[in-house]
C-alpha positions in Angstrom: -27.9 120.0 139.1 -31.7 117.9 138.9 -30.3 116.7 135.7 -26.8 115.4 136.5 -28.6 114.2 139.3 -31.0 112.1 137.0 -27.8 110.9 135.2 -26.7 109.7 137.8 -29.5 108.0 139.5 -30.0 106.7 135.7 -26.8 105.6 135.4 -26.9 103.8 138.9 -30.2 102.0 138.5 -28.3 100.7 134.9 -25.4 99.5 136.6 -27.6 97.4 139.2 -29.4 95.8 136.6 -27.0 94.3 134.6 -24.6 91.3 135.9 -20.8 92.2 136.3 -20.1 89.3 135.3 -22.1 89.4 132.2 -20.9 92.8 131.3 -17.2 91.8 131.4 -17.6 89.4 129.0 -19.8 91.1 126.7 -17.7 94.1 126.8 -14.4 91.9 125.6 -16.2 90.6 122.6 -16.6 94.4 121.8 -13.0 95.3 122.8 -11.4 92.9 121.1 -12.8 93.7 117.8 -12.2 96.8 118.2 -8.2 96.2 118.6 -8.5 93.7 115.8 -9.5 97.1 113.8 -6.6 98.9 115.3 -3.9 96.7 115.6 -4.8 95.6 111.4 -4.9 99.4 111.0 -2.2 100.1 112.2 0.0 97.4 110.4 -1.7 98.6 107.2 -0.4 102.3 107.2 2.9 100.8 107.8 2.8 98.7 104.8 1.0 101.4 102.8 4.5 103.3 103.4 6.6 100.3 102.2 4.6 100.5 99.1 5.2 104.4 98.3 8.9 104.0 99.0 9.2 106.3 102.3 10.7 103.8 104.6 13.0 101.4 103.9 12.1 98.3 101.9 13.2 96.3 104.8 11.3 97.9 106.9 9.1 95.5 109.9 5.5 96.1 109.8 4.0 92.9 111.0 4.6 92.8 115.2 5.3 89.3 115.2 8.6 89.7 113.2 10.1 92.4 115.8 12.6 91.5 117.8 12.1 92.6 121.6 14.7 90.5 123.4 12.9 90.1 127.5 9.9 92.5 126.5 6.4 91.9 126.8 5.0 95.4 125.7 5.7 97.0 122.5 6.0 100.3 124.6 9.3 99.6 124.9 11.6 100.4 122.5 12.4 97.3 120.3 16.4 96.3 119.8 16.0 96.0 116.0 16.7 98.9 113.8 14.5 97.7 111.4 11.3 99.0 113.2 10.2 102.4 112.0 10.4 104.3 115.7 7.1 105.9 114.9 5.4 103.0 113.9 6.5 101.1 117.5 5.0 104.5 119.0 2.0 103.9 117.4 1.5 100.3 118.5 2.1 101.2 122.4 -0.6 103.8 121.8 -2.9 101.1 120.9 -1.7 98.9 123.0 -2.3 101.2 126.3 -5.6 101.9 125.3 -6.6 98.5 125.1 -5.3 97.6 128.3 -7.1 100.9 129.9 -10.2 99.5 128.6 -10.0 96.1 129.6 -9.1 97.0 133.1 -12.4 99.5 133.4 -14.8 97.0 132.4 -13.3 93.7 134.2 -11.8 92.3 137.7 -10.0 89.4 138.4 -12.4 87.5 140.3 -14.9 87.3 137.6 -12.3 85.3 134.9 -12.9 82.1 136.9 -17.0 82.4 135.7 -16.1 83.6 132.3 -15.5 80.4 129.7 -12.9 81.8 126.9 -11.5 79.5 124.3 -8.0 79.5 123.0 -5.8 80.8 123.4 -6.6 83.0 126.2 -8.6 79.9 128.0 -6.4 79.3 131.1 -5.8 83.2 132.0 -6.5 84.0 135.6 -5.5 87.4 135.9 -7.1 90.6 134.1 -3.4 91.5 133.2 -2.8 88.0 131.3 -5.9 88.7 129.6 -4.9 92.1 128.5 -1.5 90.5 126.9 -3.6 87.4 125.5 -6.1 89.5 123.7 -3.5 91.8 122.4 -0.7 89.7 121.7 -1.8 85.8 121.2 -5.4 86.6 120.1 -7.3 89.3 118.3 -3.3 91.1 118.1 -2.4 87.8 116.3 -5.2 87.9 113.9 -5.2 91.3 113.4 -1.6 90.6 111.7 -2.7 87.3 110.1 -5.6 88.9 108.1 -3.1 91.8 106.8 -0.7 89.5 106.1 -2.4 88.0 103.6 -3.6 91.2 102.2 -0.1 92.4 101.9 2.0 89.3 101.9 6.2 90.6 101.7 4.8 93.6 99.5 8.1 96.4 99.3 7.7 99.5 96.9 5.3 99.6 94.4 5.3 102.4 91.6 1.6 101.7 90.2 -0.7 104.0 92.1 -3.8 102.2 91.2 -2.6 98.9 92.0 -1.7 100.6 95.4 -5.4 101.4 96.0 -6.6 98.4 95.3 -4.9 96.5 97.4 -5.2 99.4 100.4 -8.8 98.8 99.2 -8.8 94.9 99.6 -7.2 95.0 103.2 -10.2 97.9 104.0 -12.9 96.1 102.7 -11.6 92.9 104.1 -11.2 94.4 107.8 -14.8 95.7 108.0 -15.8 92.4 106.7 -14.1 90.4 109.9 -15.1 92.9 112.4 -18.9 92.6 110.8 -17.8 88.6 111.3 -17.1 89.4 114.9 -20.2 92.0 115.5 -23.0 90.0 114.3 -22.1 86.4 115.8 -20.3 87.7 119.2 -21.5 91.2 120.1 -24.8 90.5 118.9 -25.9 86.4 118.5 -23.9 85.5 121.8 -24.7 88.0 123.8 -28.3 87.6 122.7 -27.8 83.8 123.6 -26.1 84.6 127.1 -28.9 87.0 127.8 -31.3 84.2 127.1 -32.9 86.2 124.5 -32.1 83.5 121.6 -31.5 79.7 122.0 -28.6 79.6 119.5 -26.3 78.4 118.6 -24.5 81.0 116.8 -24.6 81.8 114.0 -28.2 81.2 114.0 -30.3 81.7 110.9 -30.6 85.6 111.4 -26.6 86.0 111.8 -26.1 83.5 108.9 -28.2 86.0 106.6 -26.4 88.7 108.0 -22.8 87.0 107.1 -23.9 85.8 103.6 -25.3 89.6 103.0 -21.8 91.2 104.7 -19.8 88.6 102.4 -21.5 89.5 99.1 -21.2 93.0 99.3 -17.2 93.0 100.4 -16.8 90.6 97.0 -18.9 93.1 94.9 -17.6 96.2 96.4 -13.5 94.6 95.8 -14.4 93.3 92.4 -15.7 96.9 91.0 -12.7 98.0 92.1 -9.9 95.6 91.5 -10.7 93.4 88.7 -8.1 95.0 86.0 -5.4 95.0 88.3 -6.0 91.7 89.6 -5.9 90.1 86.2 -3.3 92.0 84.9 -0.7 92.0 88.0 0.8 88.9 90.2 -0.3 90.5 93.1 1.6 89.4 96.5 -0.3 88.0 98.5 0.6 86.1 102.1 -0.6 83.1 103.1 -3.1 81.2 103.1 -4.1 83.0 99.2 -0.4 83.4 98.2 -0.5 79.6 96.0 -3.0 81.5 93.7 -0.8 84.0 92.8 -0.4 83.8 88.8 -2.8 81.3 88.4 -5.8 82.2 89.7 -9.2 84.7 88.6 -10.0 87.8 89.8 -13.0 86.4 91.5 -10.8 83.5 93.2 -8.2 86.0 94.6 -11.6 87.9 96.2 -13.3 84.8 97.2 -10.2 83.5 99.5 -9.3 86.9 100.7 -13.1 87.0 102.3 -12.5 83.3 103.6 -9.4 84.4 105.4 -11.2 87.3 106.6 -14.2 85.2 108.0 -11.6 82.6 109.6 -9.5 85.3 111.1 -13.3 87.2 112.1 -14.3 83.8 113.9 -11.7 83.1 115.1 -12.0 86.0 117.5 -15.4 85.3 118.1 -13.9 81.8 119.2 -11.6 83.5 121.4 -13.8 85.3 123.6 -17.1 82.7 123.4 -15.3 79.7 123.6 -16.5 78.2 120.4 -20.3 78.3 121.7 
């Protein structure tokens, strides 16, 4: 009992000391990442199933393409027989949990004190926010990033070019949420805290990115070089004009630039471009 009572007393003297305010927003830079690493995942084991033939080649994996006539949750059962019941299951799941998160850690009242940048700027309510983040933001890059990892990819019988490109997409991901990580969970908030003057990325963060960038390139390179020179690989925008005419290194190098954008852009989203 003395040491749930310490806990708690712990736990309360913690919760005095830091701003509400301050903890909302640093808690959405971490939350948004995190469903950036979700919602992308989630799209990716979809696609991963395209390639191996056990859906239908037509089968919808990027949210954006789903048709969900007067819905604004993807917990409802979408009007399109194209969408893999399981896979829509699998979105409200992360969907829900990201809305339970956001709703713990911020209120209403505290949005108006909070400067986000686009597109979730003008939201007044922590229910807007939820469906901006989820939806418009970090939801929208999340599909942008795999897009161009996966592009219109349908079955694919060559198991190793399979893993490569499962391979791309995963190295690629941790590299945007690093991205996200090191300029917004860590440079802004050390900025907002008044710990560091910025701006971010400052010369620490901009180690730490050129670091993070080298070894996704390295680590994709080892393991996708033959397959990338021999095979037009089908990739989405914006790397899909180098297909057939491009090097191994160039496919890598604008995968990690889209990556980066689609990383910062999140960052943008939450910090407002600071």
């Amino acid at each position: 009992m003395a040491a749930c009572a310490l806990v708690g007393s712990a736990a309360a003297t913690l919760a005095k000391d830091v701003d509400p305010i301050d903890y909302c927003h640093s808690r959405l830079s971490v939350m948004g990442r995190k469903f950036f690493h979700q919602w992308s995942g989630e799209i990716s084991l979809c696609q991963q199933r395209r390639m191996r033939g056990e859906v239908d080649p037509a089968t919808k994996c990027y949210p954006d393409e789903m048709v969900r006539p007067n819905a604004t949750t993807f917990c409802k059962k979408p009007d399109d027989p194209l969408v893999d019941p399981n896979f829509q299951r699998r979105l409200c799941r992360a969907e829900q949990h990201s809305h339970e998160k956001i709703q713990r850690k911020c209120e209403d009242d505290q949005l108006s004190s909070i400067e986000l940048g686009v597109p979730c700027g003008t939201v007044a309510s922590v229910a807007a926010l939820q469906d901006c983040i989820d939806f418009d933001a970090h939801g929208q890059y999340a599909v942008d990033f795999t897009r161009t990892v996966y592009g219109s990819v349908g079955p694919m019988a060559n198991e190793s070019l399979r893993t490569c490109m499962i391979t791309l997409f995963e190295s690629g991901q941790m590299y945007a949420r690093q991205v996200m990580k090191i300029v917004g969970d860590e440079c802004e908030v050390s900025v907002m805290r008044r710990k560091t003057s910025g701006p971010c990325p400052d010369g620490e963060a901009q180690k730490r990115l050129s670091k993070a960038r080298r070894i996704f390139m390295q680590s994709v390179i080892d393991s996708c070089e033959p397959w990338l020179r021999a095979h037009a690989v089908p990739f989405g925008p914006p790397c899909d004009g180098l297909i057939g005419s491009a090097t191994p290194g160039q496919y890598v190098d604008c995968v990690a630039s889209a990556a980066e954008a689609d990383g910062m852009r999140g960052v943008h989203t939450v910090w407002n471009g600071n």
